[in-house]
C-alpha positions as CSV (number, residue, x, y, z in Angstrom):
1,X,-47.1,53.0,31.8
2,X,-45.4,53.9,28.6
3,X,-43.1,51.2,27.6
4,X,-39.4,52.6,26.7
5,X,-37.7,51.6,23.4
6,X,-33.8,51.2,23.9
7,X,-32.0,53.5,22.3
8,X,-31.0,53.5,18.6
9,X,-27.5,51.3,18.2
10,X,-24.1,53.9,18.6
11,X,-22.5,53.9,14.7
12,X,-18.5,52.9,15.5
13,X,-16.1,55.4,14.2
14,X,-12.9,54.8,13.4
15,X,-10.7,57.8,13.4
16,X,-13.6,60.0,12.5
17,X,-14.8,57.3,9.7
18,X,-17.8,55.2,10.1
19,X,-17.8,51.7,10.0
20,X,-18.0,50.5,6.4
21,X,-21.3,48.0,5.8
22,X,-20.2,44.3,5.4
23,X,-20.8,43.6,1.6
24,X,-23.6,40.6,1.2
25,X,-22.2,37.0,0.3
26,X,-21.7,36.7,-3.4
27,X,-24.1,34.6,-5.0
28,X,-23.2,31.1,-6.1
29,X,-23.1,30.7,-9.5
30,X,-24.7,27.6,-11.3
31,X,-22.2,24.9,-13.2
32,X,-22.4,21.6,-15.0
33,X,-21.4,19.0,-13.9
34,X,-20.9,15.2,-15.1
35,X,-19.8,12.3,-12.7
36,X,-17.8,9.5,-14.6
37,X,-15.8,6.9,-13.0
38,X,-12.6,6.8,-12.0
39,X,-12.2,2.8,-13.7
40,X,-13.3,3.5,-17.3
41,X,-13.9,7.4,-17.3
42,X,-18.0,6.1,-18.4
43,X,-20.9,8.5,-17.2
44,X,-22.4,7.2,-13.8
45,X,-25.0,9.7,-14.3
46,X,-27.0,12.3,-16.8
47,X,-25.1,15.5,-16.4
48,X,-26.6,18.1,-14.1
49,X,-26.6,21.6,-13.3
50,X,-25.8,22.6,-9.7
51,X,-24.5,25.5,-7.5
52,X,-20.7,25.8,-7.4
53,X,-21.0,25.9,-3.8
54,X,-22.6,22.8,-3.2
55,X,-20.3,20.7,-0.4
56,X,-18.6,17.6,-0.7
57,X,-21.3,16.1,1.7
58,X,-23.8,16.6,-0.8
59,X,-21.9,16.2,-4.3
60,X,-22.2,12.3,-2.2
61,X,-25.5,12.6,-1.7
62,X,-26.4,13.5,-4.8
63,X,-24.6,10.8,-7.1
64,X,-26.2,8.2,-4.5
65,X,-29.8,9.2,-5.8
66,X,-28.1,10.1,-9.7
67,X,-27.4,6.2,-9.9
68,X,-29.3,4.6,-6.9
69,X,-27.5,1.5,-4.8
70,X,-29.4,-0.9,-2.4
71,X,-27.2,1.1,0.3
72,X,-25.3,4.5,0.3
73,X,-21.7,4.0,-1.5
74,X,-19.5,7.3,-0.1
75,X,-17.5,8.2,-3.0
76,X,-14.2,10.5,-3.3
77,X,-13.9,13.1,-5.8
78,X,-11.1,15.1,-8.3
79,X,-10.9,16.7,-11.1
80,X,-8.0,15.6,-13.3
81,X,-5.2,19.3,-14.4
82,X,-4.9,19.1,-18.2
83,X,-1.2,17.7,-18.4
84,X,0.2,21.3,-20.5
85,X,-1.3,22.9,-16.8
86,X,0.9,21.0,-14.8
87,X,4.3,22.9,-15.4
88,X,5.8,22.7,-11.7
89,X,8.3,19.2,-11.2
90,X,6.0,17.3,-8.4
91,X,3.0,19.6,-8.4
92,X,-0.3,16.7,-8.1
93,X,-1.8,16.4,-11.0
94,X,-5.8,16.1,-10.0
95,X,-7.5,18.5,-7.4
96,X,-9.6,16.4,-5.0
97,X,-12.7,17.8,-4.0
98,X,-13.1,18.0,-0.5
99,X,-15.1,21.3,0.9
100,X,-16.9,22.3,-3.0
101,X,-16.4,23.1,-6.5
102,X,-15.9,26.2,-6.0
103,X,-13.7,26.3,-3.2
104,X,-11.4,23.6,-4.6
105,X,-11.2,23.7,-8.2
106,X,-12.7,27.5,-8.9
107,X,-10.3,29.2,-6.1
108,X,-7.5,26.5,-6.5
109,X,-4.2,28.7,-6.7
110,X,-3.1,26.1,-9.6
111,X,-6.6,26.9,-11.3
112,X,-5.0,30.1,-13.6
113,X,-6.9,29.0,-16.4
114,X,-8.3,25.7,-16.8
115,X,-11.1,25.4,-15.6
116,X,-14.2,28.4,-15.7
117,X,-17.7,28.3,-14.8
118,X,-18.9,28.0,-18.5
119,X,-17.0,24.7,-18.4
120,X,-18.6,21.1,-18.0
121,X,-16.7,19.8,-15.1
122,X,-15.9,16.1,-15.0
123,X,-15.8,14.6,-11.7
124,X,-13.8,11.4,-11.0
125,X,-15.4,9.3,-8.7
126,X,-14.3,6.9,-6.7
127,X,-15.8,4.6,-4.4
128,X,-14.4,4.5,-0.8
129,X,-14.7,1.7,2.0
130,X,-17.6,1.6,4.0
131,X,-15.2,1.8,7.1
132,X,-12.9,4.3,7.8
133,X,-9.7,3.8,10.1
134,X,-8.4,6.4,12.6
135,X,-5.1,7.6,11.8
136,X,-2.3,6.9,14.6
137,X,-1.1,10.3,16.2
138,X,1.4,9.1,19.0
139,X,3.5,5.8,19.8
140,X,2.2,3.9,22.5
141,X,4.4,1.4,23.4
142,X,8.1,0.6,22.7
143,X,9.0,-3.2,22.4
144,X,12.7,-4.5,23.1
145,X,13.8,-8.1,22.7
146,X,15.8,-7.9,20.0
147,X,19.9,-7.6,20.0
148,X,20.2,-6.4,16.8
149,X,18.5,-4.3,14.1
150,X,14.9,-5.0,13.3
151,X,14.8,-5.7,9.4
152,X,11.2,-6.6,8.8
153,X,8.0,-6.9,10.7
154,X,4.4,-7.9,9.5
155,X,1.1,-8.2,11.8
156,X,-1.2,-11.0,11.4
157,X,-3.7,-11.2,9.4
158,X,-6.2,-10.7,12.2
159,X,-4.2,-8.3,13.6
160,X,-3.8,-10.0,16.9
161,X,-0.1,-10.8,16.6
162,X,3.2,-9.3,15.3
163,X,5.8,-10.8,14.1
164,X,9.4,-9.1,13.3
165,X,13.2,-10.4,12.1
166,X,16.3,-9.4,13.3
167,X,19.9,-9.2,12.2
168,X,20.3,-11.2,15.7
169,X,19.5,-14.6,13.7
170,X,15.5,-14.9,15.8
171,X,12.8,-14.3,14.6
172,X,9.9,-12.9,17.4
173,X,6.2,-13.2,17.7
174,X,4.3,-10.7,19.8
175,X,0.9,-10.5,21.5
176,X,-0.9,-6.7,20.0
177,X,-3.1,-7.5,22.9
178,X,-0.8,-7.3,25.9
179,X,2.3,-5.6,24.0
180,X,4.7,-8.4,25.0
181,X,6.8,-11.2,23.8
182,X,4.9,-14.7,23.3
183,X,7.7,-16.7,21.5
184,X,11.2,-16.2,20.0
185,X,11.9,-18.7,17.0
186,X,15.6,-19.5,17.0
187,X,17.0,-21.8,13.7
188,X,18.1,-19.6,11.3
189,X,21.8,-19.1,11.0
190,X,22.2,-15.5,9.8
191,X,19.9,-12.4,9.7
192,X,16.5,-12.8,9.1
193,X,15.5,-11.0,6.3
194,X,11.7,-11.3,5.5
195,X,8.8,-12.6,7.5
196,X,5.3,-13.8,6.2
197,X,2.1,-14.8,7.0
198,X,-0.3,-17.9,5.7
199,X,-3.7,-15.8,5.3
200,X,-4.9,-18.6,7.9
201,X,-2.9,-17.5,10.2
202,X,-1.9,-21.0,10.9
203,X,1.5,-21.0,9.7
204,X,4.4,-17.9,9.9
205,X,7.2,-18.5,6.7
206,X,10.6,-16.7,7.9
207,X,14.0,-16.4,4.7
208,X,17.6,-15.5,6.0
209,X,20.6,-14.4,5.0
210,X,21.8,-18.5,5.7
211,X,19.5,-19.3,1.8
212,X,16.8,-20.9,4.1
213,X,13.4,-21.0,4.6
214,X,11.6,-22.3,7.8
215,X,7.9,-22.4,8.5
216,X,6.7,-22.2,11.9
217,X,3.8,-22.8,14.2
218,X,2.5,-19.0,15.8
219,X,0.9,-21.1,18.8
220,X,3.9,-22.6,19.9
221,X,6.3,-21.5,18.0
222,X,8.0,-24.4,17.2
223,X,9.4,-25.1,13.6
224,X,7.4,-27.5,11.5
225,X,10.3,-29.9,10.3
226,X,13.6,-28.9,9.2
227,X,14.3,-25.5,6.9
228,X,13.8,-25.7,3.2
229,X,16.8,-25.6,1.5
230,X,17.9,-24.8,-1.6
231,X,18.7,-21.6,-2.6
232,X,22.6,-20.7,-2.6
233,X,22.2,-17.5,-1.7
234,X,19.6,-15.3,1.1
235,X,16.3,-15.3,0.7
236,X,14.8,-11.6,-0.6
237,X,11.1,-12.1,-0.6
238,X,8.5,-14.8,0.2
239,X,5.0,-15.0,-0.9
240,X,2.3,-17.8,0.0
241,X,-0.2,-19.0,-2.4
242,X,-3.4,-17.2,-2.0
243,X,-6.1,-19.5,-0.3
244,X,-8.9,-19.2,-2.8
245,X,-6.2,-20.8,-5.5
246,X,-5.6,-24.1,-3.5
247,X,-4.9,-27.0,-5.7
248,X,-5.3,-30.3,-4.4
249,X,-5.3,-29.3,-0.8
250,X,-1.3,-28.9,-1.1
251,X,-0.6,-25.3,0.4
252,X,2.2,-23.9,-1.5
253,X,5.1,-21.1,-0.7
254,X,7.2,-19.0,-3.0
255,X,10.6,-17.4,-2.4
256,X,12.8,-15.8,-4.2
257,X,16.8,-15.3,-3.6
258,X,20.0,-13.5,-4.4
259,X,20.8,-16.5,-6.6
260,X,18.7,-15.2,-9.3
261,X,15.8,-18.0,-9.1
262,X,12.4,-18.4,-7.3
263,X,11.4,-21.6,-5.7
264,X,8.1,-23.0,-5.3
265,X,7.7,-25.2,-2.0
266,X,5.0,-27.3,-1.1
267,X,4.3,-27.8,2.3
268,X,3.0,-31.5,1.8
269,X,6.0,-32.7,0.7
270,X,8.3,-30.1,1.8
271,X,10.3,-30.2,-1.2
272,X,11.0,-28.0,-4.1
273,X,8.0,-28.1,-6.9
274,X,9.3,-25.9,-9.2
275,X,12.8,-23.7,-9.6
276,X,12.1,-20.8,-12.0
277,X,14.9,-18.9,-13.5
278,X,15.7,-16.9,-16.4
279,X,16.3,-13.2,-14.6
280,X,20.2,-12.6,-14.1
281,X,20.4,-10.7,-10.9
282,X,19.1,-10.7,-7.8
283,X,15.2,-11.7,-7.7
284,X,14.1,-9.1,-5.1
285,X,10.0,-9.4,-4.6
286,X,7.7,-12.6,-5.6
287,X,4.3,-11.9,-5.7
288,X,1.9,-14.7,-6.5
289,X,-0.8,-13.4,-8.8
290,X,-4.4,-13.8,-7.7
291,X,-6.2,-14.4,-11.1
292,X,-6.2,-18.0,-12.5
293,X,-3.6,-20.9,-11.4
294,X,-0.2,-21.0,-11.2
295,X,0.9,-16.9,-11.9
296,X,4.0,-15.7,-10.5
297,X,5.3,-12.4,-10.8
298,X,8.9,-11.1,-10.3
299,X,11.2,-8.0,-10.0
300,X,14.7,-8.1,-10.4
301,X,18.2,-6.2,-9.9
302,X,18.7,-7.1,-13.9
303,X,15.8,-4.5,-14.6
304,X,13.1,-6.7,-15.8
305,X,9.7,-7.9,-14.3
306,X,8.6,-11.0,-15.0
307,X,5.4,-13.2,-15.2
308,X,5.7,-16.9,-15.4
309,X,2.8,-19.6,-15.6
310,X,2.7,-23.3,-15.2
311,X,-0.7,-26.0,-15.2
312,X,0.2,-28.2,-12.6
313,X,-1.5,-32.0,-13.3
314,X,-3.1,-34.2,-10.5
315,X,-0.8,-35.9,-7.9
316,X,-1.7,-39.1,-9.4
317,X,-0.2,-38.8,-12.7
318,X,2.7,-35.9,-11.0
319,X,5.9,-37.7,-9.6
320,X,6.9,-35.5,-6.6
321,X,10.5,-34.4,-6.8
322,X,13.0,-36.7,-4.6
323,X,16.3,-35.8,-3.2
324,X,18.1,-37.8,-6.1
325,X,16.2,-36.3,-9.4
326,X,15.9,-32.6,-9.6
327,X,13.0,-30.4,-10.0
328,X,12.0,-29.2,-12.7
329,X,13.5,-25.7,-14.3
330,X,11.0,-23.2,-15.7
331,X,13.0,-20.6,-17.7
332,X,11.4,-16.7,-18.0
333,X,11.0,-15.5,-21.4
334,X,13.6,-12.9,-22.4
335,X,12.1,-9.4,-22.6
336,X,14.3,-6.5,-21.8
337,X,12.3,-3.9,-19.7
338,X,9.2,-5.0,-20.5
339,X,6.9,-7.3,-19.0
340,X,6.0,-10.6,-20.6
341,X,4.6,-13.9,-19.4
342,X,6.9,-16.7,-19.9
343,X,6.7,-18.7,-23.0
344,X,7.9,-21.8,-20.9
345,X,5.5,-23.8,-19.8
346,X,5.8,-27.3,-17.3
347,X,3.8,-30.2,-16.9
348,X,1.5,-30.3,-19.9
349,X,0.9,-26.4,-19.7
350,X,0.0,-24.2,-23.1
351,X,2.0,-21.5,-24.5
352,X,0.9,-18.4,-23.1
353,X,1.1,-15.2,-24.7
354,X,3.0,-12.4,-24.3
355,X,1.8,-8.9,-22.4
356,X,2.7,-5.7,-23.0
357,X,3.0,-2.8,-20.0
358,X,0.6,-0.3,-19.2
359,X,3.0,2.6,-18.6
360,X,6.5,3.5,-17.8
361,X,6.8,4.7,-14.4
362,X,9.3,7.3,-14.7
363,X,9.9,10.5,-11.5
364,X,11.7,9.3,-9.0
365,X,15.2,10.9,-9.3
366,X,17.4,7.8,-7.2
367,X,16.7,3.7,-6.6
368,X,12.7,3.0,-5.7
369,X,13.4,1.2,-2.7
370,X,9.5,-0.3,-1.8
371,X,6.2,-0.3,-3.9
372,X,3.4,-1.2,-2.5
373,X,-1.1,-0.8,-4.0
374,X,-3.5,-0.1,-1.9
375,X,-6.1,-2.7,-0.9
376,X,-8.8,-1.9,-3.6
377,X,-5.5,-1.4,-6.1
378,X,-6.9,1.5,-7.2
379,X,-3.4,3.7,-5.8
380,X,0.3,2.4,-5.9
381,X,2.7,4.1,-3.5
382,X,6.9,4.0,-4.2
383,X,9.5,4.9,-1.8
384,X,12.7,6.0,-3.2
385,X,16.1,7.2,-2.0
386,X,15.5,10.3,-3.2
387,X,13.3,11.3,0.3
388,X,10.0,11.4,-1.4
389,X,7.0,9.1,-2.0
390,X,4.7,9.2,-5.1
391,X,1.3,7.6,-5.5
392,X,0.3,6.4,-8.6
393,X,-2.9,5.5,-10.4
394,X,-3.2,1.5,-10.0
395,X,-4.5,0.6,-13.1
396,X,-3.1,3.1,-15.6
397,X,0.4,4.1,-13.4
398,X,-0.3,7.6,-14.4
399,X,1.7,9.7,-11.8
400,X,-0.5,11.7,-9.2
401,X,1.5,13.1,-6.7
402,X,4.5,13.8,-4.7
403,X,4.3,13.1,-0.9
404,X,7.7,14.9,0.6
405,X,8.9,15.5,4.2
406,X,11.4,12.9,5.1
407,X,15.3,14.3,4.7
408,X,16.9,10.9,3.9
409,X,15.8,7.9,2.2
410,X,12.1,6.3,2.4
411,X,12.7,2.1,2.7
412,X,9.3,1.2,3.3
413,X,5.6,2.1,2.8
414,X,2.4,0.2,3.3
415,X,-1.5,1.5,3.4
416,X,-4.6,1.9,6.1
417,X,-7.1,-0.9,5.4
418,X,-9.5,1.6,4.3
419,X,-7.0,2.8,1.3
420,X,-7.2,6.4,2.5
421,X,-4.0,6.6,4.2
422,X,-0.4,6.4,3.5
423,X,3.0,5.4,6.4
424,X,6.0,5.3,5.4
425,X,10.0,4.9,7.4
426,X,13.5,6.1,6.3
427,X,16.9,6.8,7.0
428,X,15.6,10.1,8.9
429,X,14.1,7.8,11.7
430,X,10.8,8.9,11.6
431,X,7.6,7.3,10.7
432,X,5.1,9.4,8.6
433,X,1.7,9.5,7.8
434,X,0.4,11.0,5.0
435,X,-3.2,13.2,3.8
436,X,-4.4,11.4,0.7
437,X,-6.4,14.6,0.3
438,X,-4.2,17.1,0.2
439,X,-0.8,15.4,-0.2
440,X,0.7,17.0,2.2
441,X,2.0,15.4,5.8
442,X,-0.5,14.6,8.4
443,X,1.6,12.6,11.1
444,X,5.0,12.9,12.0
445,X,5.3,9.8,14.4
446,X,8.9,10.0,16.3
447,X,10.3,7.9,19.0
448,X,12.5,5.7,17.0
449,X,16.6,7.1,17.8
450,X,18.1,5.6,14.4
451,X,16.8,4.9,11.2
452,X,13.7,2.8,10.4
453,X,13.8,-0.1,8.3
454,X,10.2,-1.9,8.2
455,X,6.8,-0.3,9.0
456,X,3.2,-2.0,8.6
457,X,-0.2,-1.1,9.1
458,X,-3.6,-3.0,10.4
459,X,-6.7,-1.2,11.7
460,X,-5.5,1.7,13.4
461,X,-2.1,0.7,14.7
462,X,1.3,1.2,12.9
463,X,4.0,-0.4,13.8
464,X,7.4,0.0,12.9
465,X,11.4,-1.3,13.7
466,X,14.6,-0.2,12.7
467,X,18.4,0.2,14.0
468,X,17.7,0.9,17.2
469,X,16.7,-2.6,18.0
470,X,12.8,-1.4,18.9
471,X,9.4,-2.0,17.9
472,X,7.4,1.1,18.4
473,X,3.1,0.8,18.4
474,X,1.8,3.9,17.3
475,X,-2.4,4.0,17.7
476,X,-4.4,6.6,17.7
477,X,-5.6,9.1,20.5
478,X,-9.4,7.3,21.0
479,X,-7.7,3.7,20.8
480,X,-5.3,5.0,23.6
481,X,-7.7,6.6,25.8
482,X,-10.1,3.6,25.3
483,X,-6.9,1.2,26.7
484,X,-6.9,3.4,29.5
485,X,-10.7,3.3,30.5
């Protein structure tokens, strides 16, 4: 039997026309391309030639074997706009690579002119964490205690434990791992304004609007002693010493006040160690520095940061303070705007000398009401009253983009683990979440009926507290469906 071919395939016709052929896909064409790093702008590799269409996946791949590790490193990458290309207010100033060359940088609608395929492309490359955190899509829990306006909240370091301050004089601890209330801490006799954990997690520091600071225990919570006092005004910012700069055993806290001064405590003897002063406003944040001994750094309503340094000497040539002789005064250096280490030294301590600053950073149009790096510190983020966030570089504070969605001021931001991601709070009462990628919103998190004063972030929950007297949780969608299961 003869076997039957089908008949040949009916040509469409539109309106008497025939179908036009599809055109074949353009061929790629080959650029160069050299990978530097993002740290010192030096080579990581020989440049190479390559198709402009070659994905991000690969561009990975690629470097890996380029410059080979003892495991795979994933990398992010950009391509930094010539600074005369960058004409609109706020536009980013880098395109990050995330589908191809040619996709990103060659079809970029800010691309009019800079960059062509004769060009040798530099690609900044960045080295990412080897973990990557899901970003929270929904709340998924609302936490009420609290009588009064949450002002500040911070999750252990672990991340098994929360603990927030209200403007109803208690501090509160909470279980992440049942969502409820494990202890109140009632001693302070005004608003608590800050709350802070020992990296340990053996010890939670609270500062109120009474000027004192009280340490507690996050098993019990029950205070250890009485509150440290001496600042005359509240308490803006407290800082613990970081554990791998432990002198003599004797863990040590910082805080700093309305009164102009930061005061070191130590927790052996529960008295004052050092008062530093020298700014002439309010001292807002303390940060203890995490390179060498005895580094503080300050930021102040005068306008000025400041470093100061001290060498303390052993306990056994050291009188500790008493109650009936003073402690000892370190005064800041004057310097204007710019940032210099103190030229005041105590106990036996050298000179130091002076630093200069990297950079001005100058683009936020009303008061920069947080700053907060990333965990690498490769980014800075700064919320401002002016609705926006920016992200800057963290080691040259060259500006990089403008993150903007919120319709009244930003208070607070803070970063995934993982450095990829970005959540910040305002006045507008939402929590947002930001694409590192694109700069553009990724997460709208609502749920919070007045405006949001604190937000932090650990693994992939986000938790936040404002006016309303709530914490909300916000995970994301596999975290919730595995609580479920």
């Amino acid at each position: 039997m003869a076997t039957l071919l089908p008949p040949p395939k009916r040509v469409k016709v539109y309106h008497g026309v025939p179908e036009p052929e599809p055109e074949p896909p353009k061929p790629s064409s080959n650029i160069v391309v050299q990978f530097v790093s993002e740290d010192d702008g030096q080579p990581l590799a020989p440049a190479v030639n390559l198709p402009a269409n070659l994905s991000r996946e690969a561009l990975e791949g690629l470097l890996n074997k380029l410059s080979p590790q003892e495991d795979p490193v994933p990398f992010s990458f950009h391509v930094q706009l010539p600074e005369d290309e960058v004409k609109i207010p706020g536009a980013p100033t880098r395109i990050v690579i995330s589908k191809s060359i040619e996709d990103d940088i060659l079809n970029h609608p800010i691309n009019s002119r800079s960059f062509t395929e004769e060009d040798v492309f530099v690609v900044h490359c960045s080295p990412q964490s080897v973990f990557r955190v899901r970003p929270p899509t929904r709340c998924s829990s609302t936490l009420s205690g609290h009588s009064s306006p949450i002002l500040c909240a911070s999750f252990s370091p672990t991340g098994n434990f929360l603990a927030t301050g209200s403007g109803d004089t208690t501090a509160r601890l909470w279980n992440l791992d049942t969502e409820t209330p494990s202890h109140t801490l009632s001693g302070h006799k005004g608003w608590v304004l800050c709350v802070e954990w020992e990296a340990m997690e053996r010890r939670l520091a609270t500062g109120g609007h009474d000027g004192h600071v009280r340490i507690w225990d996050p098993k019990t919570g029950k205070p250890f002693g009485e509150a440290l006092k001496g600042h005359s005004k509240w308490i803006t910012s407290l800082c613990w010493e970081p554990i791998h700069l432990f002198v003599f055993s004797t863990l040590r806290l910082t805080s700093s006040s309305k009164d102009h001064t930061v005061r070191v405590w130590s927790l052996l003897t529960r008295r004052v160690e050092f008062t530093l002063g020298g700014h002439t406003a309010s001292v807002n944040v303390v940060k203890w520095g995490g390179v060498g001994k005895g580094v503080l750094y300050t930021a102040s309503s005068d306008r000025t940061h400041k470093n100061s340094h001290w060498r303390a000497t052993p306990p056994s040539s050291t009188r500790h303070p008493s109650s009936s002789s003073p402690a000892p005064t370190t005064t800041h250096s004057s310097c204007g705007r710019r940032s210099r280490r103190g030229s005041t030294a105590v106990n036996g301590a050298t000179p130091t000398t002076k630093t200069k600053p990297l950079g001005r950073l100058v683009g936020h149009s009303l008061q920069v009401s947080h700053v907060s790096f990333s965990p690498d510190g490769r980014w800075a983020a700064s919320a401002s009253w002016d609705s926006s966030v920016r992200i800057w570089e963290g080691r040259t504070g060259k500006y990089v983009a403008t993150l903007r969605g919120h319709v009244g001021g930003v208070y607070r931001v803070a970063w995934s683990a993982d450095g990829r991601g970005v959540v910040s709070c305002g006045k507008d009462s939402t929590v947002k979440t930001w694409d590192l990628k694109t700069y553009k919103l990724k997460n709208d998190l609502t749920g919070h009926t007045d405006e949001v004063y604190c937000v932090d972030f650990v693994a992939d929950k986000i938790v936040s507290g404002g006016r309303d007297r709530t914490v909300k949780m916000c995970a994301s969608s596999l975290s919730l469906s595995i609580r479920v299961c």
